[in-house]
TIDOSE-261533 format. One record per residue (C-alpha): x, y negated, z negated; residue number from 1. Coordinates in nm, 3 decimals, always signed. Last residue first. Layout:
# residues N
(rec (X Y Z) NUM)
...
//
This chain:
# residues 229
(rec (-2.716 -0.890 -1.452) 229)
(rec (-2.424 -0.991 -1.639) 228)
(rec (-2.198 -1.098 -1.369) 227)
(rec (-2.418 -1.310 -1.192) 226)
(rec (-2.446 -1.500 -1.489) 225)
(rec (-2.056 -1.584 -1.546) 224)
(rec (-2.054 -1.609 -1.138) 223)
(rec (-2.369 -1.890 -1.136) 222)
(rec (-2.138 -2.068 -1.434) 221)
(rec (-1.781 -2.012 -1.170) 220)
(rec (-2.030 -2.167 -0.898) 219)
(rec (-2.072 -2.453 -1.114) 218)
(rec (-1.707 -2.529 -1.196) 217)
(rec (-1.646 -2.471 -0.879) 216)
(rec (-1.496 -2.168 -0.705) 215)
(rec (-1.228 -2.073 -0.524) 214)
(rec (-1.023 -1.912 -0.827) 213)
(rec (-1.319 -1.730 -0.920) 212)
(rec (-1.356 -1.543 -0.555) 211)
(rec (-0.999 -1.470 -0.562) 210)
(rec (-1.032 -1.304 -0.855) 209)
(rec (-1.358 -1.130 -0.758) 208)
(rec (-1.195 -0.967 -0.496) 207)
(rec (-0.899 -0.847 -0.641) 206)
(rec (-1.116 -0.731 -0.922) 205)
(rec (-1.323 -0.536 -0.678) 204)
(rec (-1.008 -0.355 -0.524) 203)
(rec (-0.900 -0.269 -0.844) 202)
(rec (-1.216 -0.124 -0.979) 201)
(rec (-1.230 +0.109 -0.637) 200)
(rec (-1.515 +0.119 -0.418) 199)
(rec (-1.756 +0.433 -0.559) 198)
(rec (-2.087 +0.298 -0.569) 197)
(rec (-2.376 +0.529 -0.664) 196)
(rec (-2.632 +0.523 -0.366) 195)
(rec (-2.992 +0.365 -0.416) 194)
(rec (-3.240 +0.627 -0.388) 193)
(rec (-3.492 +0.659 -0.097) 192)
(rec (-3.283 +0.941 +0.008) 191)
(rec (-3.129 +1.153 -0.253) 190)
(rec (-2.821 +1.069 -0.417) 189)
(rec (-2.757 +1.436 -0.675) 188)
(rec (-2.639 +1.339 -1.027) 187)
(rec (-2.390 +1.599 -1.126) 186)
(rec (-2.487 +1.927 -1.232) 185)
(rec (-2.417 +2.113 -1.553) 184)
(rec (-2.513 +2.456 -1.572) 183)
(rec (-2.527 +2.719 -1.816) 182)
(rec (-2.495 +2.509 -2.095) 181)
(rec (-2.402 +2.655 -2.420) 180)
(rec (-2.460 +2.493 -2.741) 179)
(rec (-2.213 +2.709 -2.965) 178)
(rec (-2.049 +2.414 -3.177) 177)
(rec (-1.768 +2.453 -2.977) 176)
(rec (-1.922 +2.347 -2.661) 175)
(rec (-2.150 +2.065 -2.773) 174)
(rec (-1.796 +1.914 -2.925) 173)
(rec (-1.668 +1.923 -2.602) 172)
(rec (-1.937 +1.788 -2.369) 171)
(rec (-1.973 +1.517 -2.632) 170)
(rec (-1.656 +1.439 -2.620) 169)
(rec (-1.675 +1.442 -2.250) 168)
(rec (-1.923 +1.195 -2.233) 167)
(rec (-1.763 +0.972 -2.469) 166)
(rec (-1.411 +1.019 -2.234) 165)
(rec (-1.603 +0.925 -1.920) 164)
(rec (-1.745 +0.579 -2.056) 163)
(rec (-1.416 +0.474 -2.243) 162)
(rec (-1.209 +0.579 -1.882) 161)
(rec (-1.508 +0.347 -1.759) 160)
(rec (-1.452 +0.085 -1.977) 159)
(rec (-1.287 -0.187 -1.767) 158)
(rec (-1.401 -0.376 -1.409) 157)
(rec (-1.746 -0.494 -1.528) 156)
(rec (-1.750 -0.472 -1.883) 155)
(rec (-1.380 -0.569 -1.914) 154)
(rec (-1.459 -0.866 -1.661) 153)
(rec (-1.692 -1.004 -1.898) 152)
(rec (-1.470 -0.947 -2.224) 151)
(rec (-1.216 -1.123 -2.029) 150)
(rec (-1.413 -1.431 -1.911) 149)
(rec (-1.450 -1.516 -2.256) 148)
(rec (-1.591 -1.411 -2.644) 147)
(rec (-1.886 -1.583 -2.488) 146)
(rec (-1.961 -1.333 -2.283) 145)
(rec (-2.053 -1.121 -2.579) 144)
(rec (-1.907 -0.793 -2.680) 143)
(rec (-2.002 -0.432 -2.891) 142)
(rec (-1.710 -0.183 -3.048) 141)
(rec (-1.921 -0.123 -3.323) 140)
(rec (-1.905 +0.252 -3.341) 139)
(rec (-2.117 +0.530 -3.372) 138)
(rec (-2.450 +0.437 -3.130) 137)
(rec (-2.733 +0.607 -3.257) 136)
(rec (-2.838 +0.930 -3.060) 135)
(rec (-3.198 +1.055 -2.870) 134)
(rec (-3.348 +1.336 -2.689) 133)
(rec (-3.692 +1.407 -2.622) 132)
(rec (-3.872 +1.134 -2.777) 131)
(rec (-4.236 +1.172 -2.713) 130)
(rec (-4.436 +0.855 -2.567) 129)
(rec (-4.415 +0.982 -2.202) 128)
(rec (-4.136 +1.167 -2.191) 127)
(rec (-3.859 +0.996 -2.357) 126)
(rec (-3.470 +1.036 -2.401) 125)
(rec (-3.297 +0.794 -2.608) 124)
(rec (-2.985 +0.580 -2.664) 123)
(rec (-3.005 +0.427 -2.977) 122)
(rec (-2.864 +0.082 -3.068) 121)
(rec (-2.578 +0.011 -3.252) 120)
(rec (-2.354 -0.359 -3.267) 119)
(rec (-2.614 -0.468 -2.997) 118)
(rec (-2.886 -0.424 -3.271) 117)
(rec (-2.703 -0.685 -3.447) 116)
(rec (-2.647 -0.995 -3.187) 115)
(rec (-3.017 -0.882 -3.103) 114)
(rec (-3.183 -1.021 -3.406) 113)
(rec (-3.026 -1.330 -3.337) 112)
(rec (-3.130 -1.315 -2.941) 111)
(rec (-3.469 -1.263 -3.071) 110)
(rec (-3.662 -0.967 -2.783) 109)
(rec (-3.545 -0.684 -3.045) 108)
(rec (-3.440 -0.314 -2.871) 107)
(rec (-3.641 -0.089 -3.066) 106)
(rec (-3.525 +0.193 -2.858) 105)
(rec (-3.242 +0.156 -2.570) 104)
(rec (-3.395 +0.383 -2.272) 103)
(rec (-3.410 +0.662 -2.045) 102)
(rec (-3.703 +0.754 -1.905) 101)
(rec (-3.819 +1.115 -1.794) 100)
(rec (-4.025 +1.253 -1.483) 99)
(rec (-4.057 +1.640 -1.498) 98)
(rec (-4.008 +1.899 -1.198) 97)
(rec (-3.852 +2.106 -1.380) 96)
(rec (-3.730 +2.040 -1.772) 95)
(rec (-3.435 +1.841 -1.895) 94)
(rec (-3.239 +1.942 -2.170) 93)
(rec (-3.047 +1.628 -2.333) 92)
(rec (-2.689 +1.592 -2.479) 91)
(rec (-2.691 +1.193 -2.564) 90)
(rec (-2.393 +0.980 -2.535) 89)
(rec (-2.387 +0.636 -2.653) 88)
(rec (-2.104 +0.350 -2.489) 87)
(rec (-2.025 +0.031 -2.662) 86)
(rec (-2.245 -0.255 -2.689) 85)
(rec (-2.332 -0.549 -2.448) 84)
(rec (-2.468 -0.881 -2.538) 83)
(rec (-2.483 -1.109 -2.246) 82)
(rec (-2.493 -1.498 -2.384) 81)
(rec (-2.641 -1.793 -2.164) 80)
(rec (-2.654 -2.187 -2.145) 79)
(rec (-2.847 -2.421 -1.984) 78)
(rec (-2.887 -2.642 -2.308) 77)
(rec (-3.042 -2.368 -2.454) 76)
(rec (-3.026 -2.033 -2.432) 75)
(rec (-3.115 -1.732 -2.144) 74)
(rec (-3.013 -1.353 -2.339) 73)
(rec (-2.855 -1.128 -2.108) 72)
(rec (-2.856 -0.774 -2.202) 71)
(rec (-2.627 -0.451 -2.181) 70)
(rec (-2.744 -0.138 -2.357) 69)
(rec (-2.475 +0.111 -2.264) 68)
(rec (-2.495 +0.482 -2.121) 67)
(rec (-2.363 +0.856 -2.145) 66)
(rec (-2.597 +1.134 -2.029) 65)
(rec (-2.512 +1.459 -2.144) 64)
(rec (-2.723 +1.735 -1.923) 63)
(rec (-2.911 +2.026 -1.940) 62)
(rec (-3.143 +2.203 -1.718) 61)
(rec (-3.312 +2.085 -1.424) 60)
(rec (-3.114 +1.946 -1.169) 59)
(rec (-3.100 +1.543 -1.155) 58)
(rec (-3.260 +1.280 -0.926) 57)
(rec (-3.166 +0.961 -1.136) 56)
(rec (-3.344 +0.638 -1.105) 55)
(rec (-3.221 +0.274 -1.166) 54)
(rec (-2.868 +0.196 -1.058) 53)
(rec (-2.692 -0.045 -1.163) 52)
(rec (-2.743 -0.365 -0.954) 51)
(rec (-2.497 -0.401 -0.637) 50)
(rec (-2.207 -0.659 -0.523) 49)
(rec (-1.952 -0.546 -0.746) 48)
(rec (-2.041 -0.199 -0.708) 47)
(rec (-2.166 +0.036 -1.042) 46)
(rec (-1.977 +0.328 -1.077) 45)
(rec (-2.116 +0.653 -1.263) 44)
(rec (-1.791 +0.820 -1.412) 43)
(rec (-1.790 +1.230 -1.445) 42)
(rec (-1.852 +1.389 -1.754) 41)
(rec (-2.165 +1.533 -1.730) 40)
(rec (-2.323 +1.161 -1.644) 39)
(rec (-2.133 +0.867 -1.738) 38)
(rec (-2.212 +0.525 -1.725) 37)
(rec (-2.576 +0.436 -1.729) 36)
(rec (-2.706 +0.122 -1.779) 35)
(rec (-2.962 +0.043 -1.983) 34)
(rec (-3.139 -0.368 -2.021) 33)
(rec (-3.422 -0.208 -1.852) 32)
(rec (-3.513 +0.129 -1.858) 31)
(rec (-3.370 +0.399 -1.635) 30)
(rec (-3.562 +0.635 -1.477) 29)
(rec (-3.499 +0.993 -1.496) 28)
(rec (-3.647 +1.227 -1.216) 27)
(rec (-3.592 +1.632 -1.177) 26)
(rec (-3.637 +1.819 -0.940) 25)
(rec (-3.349 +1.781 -0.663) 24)
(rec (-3.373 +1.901 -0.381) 23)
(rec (-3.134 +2.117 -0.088) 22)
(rec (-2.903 +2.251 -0.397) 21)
(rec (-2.561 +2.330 -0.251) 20)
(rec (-2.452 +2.014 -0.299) 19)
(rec (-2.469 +2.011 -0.680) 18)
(rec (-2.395 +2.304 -0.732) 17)
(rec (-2.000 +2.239 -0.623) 16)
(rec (-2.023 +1.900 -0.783) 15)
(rec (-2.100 +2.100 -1.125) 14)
(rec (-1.809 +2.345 -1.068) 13)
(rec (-1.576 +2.133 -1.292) 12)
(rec (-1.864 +2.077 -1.568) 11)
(rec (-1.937 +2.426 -1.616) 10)
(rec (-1.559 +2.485 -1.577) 9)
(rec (-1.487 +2.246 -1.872) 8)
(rec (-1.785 +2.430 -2.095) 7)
(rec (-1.730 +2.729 -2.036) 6)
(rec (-1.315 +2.706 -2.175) 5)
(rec (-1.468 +2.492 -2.482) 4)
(rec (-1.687 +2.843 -2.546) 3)
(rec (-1.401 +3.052 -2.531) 2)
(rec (-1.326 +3.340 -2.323) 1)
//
């Protein structure tokens, strides 16, 4: 039996684990200006009316954790820019009963300095100070708000077929190269965590459509920053 073939059912049976363990032991935080997409290759929604999501409660063991940096930058004259890049992936081993964060490293406070970093940032694993885990973004596929509404809705709405398939890739390649995983669990929503949204994209765009079409010119500026956040 292959090692790709391990790899997919490792990854199919993860939900299965998942709710047959009672707690989870292991915590990963999530850094500001991170959001995570993908975890073990399955999609990690974010509602329309909800913040990403901020702590993980995962299994010990090891995972592939697939995430964006996504920032907005306040400007003058009452404007704003959100600089988002594309999605990183980072295979990780997590240990029990450990606390880990999950962050965008080096990430530059200048909004001119950051209109490059966006373009690729590193994803990274810490404990404590030490850097557990970390990869460089490959591609340069990053956006700005003010490339229009679109590219704001994309980041919302879009992307997470994008998010899914770069944690899977990594999955894969992890696979073949002879990094075996003996278990891959999904994110488990303890309580005292916030829940992972799973409305529907569509439904949510529907919504926010009809939302933008009632709105004022100055409730459609609140909406652009709303969005970002």
């Amino acid at each position: 039996m292959n090692k790709q073939y391990l790899w997919t059912a490792a990854v199919l049976t993860a939900g299965v684990f998942a709710t047959t363990q009672t707690f989870a032991q292991v915590t990963l935080n999530v850094a500001d200006n991170t959001v995570v997409t993908a975890i073990n290759g399955q999609e990690v929604k974010n509602g329309l009316l909800s913040k990403p999501q901020k702590t993980y409660k995962l299994e010990p063991g090891k995972h592939v954790i697939t995430a964006k940096y996504n920032r907005l930058y306040e400007l003058r004259g009452d404007n704003h820019d959100v600089l988002r890049s594309s999605n990183i992936s980072v295979p990780v081993e997590l240990a029990d009963n450990q606390t880990y964060v999950l962050d965008m490293l080096g990430q530059p406070e200048d909004y001119n300095a950051a209109k490059e970093y966006v373009k690729q940032p590193t994803l990274a694993v810490l404990q404590g100070k030490q850097i557990i885990a970390s990869q460089k973004a490959t591609s340069s596929s990053s956006s700005s708000i003010f490339g229009g509404l679109g590219n704001a809705l994309g980041g919302v709405f879009g992307g997470s077929s994008k998010a899914v398939e770069a944690n899977q890739q990594t999955i894969n390649a992890l696979g073949q190269s002879g990094g075996a995983i003996p278990a891959i669990n999904q994110p488990s929503n303890q309580s005292g965590n916030q829940p992972v949204t799973t409305v529907s994209s569509t439904d949510n765009l529907d919504q926010f459509m009809q939302l933008w079409l009632r709105a004022t010119p100055a409730e459609r500026d609140k909406i652009r920053q709303w969005v970002q956040k």
